[in-house]
Structures are given as C-alpha cells and as structure tokens.
C-alpha positions in Angstrom: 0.0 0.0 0.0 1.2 3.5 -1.0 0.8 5.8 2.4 1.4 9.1 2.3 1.6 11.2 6.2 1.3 14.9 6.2 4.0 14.7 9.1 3.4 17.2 11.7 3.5 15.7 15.4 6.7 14.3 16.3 8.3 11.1 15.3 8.8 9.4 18.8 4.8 10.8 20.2 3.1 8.6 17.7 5.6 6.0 17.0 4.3 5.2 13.4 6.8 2.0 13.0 4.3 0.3 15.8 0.7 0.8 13.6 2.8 0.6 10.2 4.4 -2.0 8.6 7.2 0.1 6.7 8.6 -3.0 4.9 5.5 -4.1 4.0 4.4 -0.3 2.5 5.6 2.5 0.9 5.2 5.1 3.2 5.7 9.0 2.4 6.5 11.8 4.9 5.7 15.0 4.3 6.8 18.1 6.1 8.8 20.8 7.3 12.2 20.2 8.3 12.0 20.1 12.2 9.2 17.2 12.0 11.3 15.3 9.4 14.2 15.7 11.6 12.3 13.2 14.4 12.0 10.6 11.6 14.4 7.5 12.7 17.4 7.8 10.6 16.7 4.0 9.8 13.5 4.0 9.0 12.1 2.9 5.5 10.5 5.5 3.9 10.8 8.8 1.9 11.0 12.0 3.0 9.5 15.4 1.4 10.5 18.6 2.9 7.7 21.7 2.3 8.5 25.0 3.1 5.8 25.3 5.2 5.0 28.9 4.2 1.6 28.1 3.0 -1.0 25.5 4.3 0.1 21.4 3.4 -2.8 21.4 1.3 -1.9 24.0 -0.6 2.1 22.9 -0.6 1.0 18.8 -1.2 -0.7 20.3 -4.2 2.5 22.3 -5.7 4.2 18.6 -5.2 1.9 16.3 -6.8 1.0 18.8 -9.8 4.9 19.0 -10.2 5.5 15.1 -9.4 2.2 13.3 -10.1 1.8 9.8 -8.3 -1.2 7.9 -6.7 -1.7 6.6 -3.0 -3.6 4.6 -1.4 -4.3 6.3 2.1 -3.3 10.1 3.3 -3.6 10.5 6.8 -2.8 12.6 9.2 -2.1 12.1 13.2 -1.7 16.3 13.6 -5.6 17.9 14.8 -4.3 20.7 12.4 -3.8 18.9 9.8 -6.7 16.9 9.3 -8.5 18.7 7.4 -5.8 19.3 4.7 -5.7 15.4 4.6 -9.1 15.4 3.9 -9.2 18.2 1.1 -6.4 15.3 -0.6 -8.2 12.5 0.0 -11.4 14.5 -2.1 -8.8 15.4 -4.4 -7.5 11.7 -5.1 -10.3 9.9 -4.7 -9.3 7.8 -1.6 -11.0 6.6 0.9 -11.4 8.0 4.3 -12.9 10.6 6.2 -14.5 13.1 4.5 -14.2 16.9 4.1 -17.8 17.3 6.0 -17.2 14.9 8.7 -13.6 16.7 9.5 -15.2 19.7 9.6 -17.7 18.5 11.8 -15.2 17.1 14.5 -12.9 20.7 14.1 -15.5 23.2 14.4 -16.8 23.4 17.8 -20.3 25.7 16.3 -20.8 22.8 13.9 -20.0 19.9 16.8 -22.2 21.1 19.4 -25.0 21.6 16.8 -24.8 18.2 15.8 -24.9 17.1 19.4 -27.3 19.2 20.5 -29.4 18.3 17.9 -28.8 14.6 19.4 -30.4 15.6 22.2 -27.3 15.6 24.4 -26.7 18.4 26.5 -24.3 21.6 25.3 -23.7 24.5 26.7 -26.1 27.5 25.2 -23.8 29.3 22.2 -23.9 32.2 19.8 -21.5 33.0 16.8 -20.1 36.3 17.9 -21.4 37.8 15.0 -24.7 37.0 15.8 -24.0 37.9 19.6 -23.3 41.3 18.5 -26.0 41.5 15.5 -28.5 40.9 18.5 -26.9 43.3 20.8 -25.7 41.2 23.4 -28.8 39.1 24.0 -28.4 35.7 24.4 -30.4 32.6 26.2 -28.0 32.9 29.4 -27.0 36.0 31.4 -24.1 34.9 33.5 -20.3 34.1 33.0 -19.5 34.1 29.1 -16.9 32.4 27.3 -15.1 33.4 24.6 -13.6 30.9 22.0 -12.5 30.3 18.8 -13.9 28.0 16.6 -11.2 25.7 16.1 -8.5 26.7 18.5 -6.6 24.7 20.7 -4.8 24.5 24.2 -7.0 27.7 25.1 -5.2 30.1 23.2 -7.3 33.2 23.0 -10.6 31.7 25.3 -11.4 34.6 28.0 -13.9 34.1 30.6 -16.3 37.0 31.4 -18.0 37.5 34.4 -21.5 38.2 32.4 -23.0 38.3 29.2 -23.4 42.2 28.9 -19.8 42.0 29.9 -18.9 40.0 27.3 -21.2 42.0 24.5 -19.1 45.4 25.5 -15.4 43.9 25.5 -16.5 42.8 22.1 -18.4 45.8 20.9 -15.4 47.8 22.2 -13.0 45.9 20.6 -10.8 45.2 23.9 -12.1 41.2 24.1 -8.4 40.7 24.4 -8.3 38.7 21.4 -5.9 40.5 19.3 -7.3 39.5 15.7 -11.0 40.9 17.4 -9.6 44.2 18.8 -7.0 45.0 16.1 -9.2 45.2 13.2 -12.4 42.5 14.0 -10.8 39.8 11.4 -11.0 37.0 14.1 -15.1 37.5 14.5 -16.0 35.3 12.4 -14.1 32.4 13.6 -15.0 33.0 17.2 -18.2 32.3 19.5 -19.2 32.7 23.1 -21.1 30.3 25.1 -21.9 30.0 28.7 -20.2 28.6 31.5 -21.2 25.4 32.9 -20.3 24.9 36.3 -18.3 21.3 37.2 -15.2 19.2 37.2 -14.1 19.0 33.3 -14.0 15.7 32.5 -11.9 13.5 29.4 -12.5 10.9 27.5 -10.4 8.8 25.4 -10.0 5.6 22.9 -10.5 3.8 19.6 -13.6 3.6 17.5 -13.6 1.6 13.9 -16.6 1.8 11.5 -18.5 3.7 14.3 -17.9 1.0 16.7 -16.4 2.3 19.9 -13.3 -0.3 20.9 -12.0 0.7 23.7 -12.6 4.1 26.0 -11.2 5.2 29.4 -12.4 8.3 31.1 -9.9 10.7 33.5 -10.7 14.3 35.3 -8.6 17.4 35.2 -7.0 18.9 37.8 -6.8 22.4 36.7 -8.2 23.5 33.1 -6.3 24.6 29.8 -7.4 28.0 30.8 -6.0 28.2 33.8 -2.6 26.2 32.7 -2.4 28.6 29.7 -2.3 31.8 32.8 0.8 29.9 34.4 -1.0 27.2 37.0 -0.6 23.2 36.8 -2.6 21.3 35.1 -3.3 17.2 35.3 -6.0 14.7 35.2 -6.4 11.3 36.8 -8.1 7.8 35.7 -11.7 6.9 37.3 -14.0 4.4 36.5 -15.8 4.8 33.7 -19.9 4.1 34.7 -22.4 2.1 31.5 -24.2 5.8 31.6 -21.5 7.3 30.3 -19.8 5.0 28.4 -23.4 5.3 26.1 -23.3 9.3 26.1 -19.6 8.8 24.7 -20.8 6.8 22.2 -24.1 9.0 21.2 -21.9 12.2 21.3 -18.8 10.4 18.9 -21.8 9.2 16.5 -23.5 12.8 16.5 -20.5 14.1 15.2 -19.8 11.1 13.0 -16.1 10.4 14.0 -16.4 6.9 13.0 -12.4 5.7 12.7 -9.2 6.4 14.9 -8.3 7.7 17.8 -10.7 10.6 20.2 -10.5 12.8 22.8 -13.8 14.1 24.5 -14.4 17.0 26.6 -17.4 17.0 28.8 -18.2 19.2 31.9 -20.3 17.2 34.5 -23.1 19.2 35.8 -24.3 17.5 38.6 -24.9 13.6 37.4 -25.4 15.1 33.6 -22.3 15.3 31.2 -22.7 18.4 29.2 -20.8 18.3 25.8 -17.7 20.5 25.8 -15.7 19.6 22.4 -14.3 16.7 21.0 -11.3 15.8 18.5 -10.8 12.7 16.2 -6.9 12.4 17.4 -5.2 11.6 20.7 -5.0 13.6 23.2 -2.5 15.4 24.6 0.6 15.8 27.4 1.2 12.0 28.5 -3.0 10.8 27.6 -1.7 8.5 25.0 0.6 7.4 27.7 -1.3 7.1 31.0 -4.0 5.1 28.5 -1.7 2.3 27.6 -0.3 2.0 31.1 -4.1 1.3 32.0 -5.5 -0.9 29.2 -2.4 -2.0 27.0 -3.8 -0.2 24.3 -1.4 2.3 22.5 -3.9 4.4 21.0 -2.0 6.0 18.3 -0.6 2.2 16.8 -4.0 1.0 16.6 -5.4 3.8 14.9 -3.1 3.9 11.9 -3.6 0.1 11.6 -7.9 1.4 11.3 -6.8 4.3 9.2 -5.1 2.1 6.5 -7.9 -0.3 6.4 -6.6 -3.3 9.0 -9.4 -4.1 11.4 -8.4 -4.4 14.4 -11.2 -5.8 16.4 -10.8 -8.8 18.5 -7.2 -7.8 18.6 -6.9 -5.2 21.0 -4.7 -6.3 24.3 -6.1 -7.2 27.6 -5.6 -4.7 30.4 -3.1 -5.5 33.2 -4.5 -8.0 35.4 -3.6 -5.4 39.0 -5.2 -2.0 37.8 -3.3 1.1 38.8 -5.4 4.2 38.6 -2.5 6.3 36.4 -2.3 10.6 35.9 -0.6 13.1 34.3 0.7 16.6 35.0 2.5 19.2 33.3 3.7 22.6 34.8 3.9 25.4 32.5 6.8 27.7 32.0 5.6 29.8 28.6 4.2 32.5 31.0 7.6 33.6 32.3 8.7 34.9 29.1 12.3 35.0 28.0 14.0 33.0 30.8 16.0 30.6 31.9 15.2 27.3 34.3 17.1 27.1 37.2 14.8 24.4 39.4 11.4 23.8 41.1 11.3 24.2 44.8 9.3 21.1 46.8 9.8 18.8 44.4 11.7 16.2 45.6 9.7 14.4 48.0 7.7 13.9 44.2 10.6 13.4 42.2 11.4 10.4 44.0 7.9 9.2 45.4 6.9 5.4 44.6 4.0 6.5 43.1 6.0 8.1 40.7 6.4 6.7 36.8 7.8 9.1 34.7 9.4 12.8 35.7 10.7 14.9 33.2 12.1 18.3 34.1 13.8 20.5 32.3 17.9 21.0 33.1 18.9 24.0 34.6 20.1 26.5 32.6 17.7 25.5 29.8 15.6 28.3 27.9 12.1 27.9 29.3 9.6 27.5 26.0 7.9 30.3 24.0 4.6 29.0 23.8 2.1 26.7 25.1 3.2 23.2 25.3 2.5 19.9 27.1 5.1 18.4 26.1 7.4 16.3 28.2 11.3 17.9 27.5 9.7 21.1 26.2 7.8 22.6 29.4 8.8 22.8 32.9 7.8 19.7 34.0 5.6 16.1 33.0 5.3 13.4 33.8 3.0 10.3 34.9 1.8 9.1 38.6 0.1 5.4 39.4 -1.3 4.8 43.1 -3.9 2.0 44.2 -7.4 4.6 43.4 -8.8 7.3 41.5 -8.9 9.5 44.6 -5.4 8.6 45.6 -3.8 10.1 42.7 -6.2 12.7 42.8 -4.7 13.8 45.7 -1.5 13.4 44.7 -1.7 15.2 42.2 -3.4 18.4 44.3 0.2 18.1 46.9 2.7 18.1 43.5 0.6 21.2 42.3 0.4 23.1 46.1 4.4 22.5 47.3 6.0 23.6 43.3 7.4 26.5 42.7 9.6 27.7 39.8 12.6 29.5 40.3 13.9 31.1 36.8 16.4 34.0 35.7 16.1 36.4 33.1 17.7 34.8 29.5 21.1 36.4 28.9 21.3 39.1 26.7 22.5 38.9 23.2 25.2 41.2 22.4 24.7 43.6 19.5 26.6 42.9 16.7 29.4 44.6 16.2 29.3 47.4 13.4 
C-alpha cells in the first residue's frame, strides 16, 4: 500500500513504525524540516521537505501537480492537519474521512449543533457575530466564554463574568483577542457560550466503523485556561460508569467520528455530562501514555492500523490483570517569558515518590519554551503518577501542584553585533 503522512507531530509521540508495517508499504513523509528531523534515521521510507510557508494542502498540491503519483491512504495524526488530509483524500479519490465529517469534529459551532441536535446536552452558544448582531442578547446572562472555533490548548478563550460583559469587550473591541480588537478579522471564527459549572471531565480511545473499541475516562486537575495563565494542570483515571460509556458513544456518533483515535471534553453538571468539544486524534501531554499504562492499548498504533484499512477488532490487548489508577501533570513555564530554568522548589519528595512513573524536568540553565506546550522535555515539567485509586492520585496530584514553585532567571542578553 502506497501511504502518504502529512507529518506534523513528532516522530517518537506517535511511534508510526508500531501501527505501520514500513517494509511491508511505501510510506511517504511530508513536512517541514524540524518534523522530518524526528524521523528514525533507519527508517524505511521517503522524506519530502515543504517550506511550510503556506498551508500542506496547498504545498501537497504544488508537489503532486509537479511530481504526479497515486496513493492509497493520506492521513494525518496532527488535529491541524486533518483537514488538509481530507481536502487530498477528495482530491484523489481515496478513501477516508471526508471533508464534512472533518469539519464537523474541528469546528466546535458545527459539533455542538450536531450534538445538541442529538439531544445531548451543550452549553447554550452564539457566533459572535450573531452575539453582537443581537446586541448582546443571548439565552444565558451569566459568566460568558469566549472561543475560537477551532482553536486549541486555550489560546485566546477569556472568561467573562456576564453576558453584557462580554457584548461590551466585544463591541469595544478590547475582548483581548488580538485579531477581534486590532481590526475585527478574528469574528467570524469566534463564539461565546456560557459557563457550565463542574469538574471537566476526558474521555479517550478507539472507535472503527463507528464502533467504539475501547474508552477510558480521567478528570482534570486544573483547566487549559488556567494552565495557559501559568498554574498546573493534570487529570487522573476513574472508572468509567455504563451511563457514560453510552453518552460517549451517542456524542462520537453525533458528530460522525467513525475511525481512529478521540479525545472528549465533557463538563459534568451535577450527574449530567454536558458536551464540551471533541477531537478525532489523541490527546494530549502523556494521555496516550497514562492510557496504555491502563489498558495495554497504544492508542495511536491501533489507529493507523484502522486508518489504513486493518481491522483491528478482537485484537486489542487485555488490560493489566492489577489496575493502577495512572495521571498526568504538566507545569507550565511559557508564561515567564524569555527566561531561563534554574529548578522547582518542593519537588523532591515527588521526584522520587513510589508513586511516581515518569518525571521529566527540564535541566537547569535550559531556555524555558515560547509558547504553550505539554510536552514532556519542552515545558517545565511532565510526567506520569500510578497509586492503588482514583482519589489517591487525585490527591497526589493536588500536593505536587500546592508544594512547586519555579525558580527562573532572566535569559542572557545577546550582544549587539558589532558594526
């Protein structure tokens, strides 16, 4: 089979050699530089370098019109990428998701239609535009989120304390959100909704042909919001109730994710799940990782073996036969700016804990990242915890988060170049 992977996510987070058979297919990479860099120097495949100064779509084009060739499967593993895998696909005829259902699982206006018109729960929404066409008026009257349609790790969301609140940062163009206030471009692609009280909830697994496989459900400690301001953020593993394994299942067939991998937001509102968003991809920080260490299943292997037509039911592993209840955490260092790490204070009574699995921290002296990441050797600290309960590592999870604190320094300065 001729495969061809908009490469995006790095190598060693997916793993490709473990769902693909690269002597057994011709598999294609294409990407920018840094991503082909993860590849495995020994690994049997080609490699295409884009210049990545327009969309893949638009750069996969340039390189077929110039080198035509056929493929059986284009796929993508990267949640921005999907969709330009999908504009291919339609392109070349192959099989796969379509442009409609991608759309579907990237939008969140589009998703929570669907699902409200399942007759699951979502929170109340407006497109912005029709927020402000209406003057502010809207079916709630308390705190008022602001999002973007297909954003990610809660970059530009803001939380207002009220509707009218939210109607005059946007009227006055100081939402915060520099693509609203600079010149209103970003309207369109925003929309507020209102905030649903309750512990944020995550699930995550396999489906194939609409079937869901395997799912395992975990709760945040923190939010994205709050971990995008500079605070900790986790989640830990409880056990997942009949009830809600059936509202996963409704809300993934609302929004027609049929094949691969998923990750599903859900705020619980007393006993009631209300739908938050969902993505047909894995989740992120150490999910991937925290799942296989509870069911055997590693989520991204079995969903390129669905993606390039292998079923894989009835093949799945069997969960270890002594459950652990596993979580991750992460600890942001983006919101420092330009600086350097120098070390965490109270964390060694973690760093060494039994309970402990994996702990990644950065050296000292390294550069603390630029931007939002979860990623384990990119942000302060990651890592995974196991103990004997839900509420055990829940806990755990609170101390790690309450005795941390990051020392940094100011990044040296660059001398000016001499004239």
């Amino acid at each position: 089979m001729r495969i061809l992977v908009l490469h995006r996510v790095p190598y060693p987070k997916i793993a490709y050699h473990r769902g693909i058979d690269h002597d057994q297919h011709e598999v294609t990479y294409f990407g920018r530089r840094a991503a082909l860099d993860t590849l495995p120097e020994d690994l049997r495949c080609e490699r295409v370098e884009r210049p990545g100064t327009r969309a893949p779509y638009d750069e996969a084009r340039e390189w077929l019109d110039a080198d035509p060739r056929g493929f059986d499967r284009v796929i993508s593993m990267s949640e921005y990428e999907l969709l330009d895998a999908a504009r291919l696909r339609a392109d070349l005829g192959i099989e796969g998701a379509s442009v409609e259902q991608v759309e579907l699982a990237r939008d969140k206006v589009l998703m929570k239609r669907a699902v409200d018109a399942a007759g699951l729960r979502v929170p109340r929404f407006l497109p912005v535009e029709e927020f402000l066409a209406a003057g502010g008026a809207s079916p709630w009257t308390g705190r008022t989120v602001l999002k973007p349609h297909r954003g990610a790790s809660s970059v530009d969301v803001v939380v207002f304390d009220s509707a009218a609140e939210a109607h005059a940062a946007l009227a006055g163009r100081r939402s915060g959100v520099p693509s609203i206030d600079e010149d209103g471009r970003g309207l369109p692609e925003h929309e507020v909704e209102e905030f649903v009280e309750g512990p944020i909830l995550h699930f995550d697994g396999l489906v194939e042909r609409g079937t869901v496989l395997t799912v395992g459900a975990s709760e945040y400690v923190g939010t994205c919001l709050q971990y995008a301001q500079g605070v900790p953020m986790g989640s830990f593993q409880f056990a997942l109730t009949d009830e809600l394994r059936d509202w996963v299942s409704a809300a993934l067939a609302a929004v027609r994710i049929e094949d691969g991998s998923f990750h599903l937001e859900a705020i619980l509102d007393g006993a009631d799940p209300v739908f938050l968003e969902v993505g047909n991809r894995v989740g992120g920080a150490d999910v991937v990782d925290t799942f296989e260490l509870a069911t055997g299943v590693h989520l991204p292997s079995f969903e390129l073996r669905v993606l390039i037509g292998e079923s894989v039911v009835g093949t799945l592993p069997e969960a270890p036969a002594e459950r652990s209840w596993y979580g991750w955490f992460v600890h942001p260092g983006h919101h420092l700016g330009a600086g350097v790490f120098e070390r965490f204070d109270g964390a060694e009574p973690f760093r060494s804990a039994p309970e402990t699995v994996t702990w990644h921290e950065l050296p000292a002296g390294a550069a603390l990242p630029d931007h939002i990441t979860y990623g384990a050797h990119e942000t302060a600290l990651a890592g995974i915890v196991g103990t004997n309960s839900p509420e055990e590592t829940r806990s755990w999870l609170t101390r790690l988060f309450a005795s941390l604190t990051l020392r940094s320094s100011a990044a040296p300065r660059v001398p000016d170049p001499v004239a």
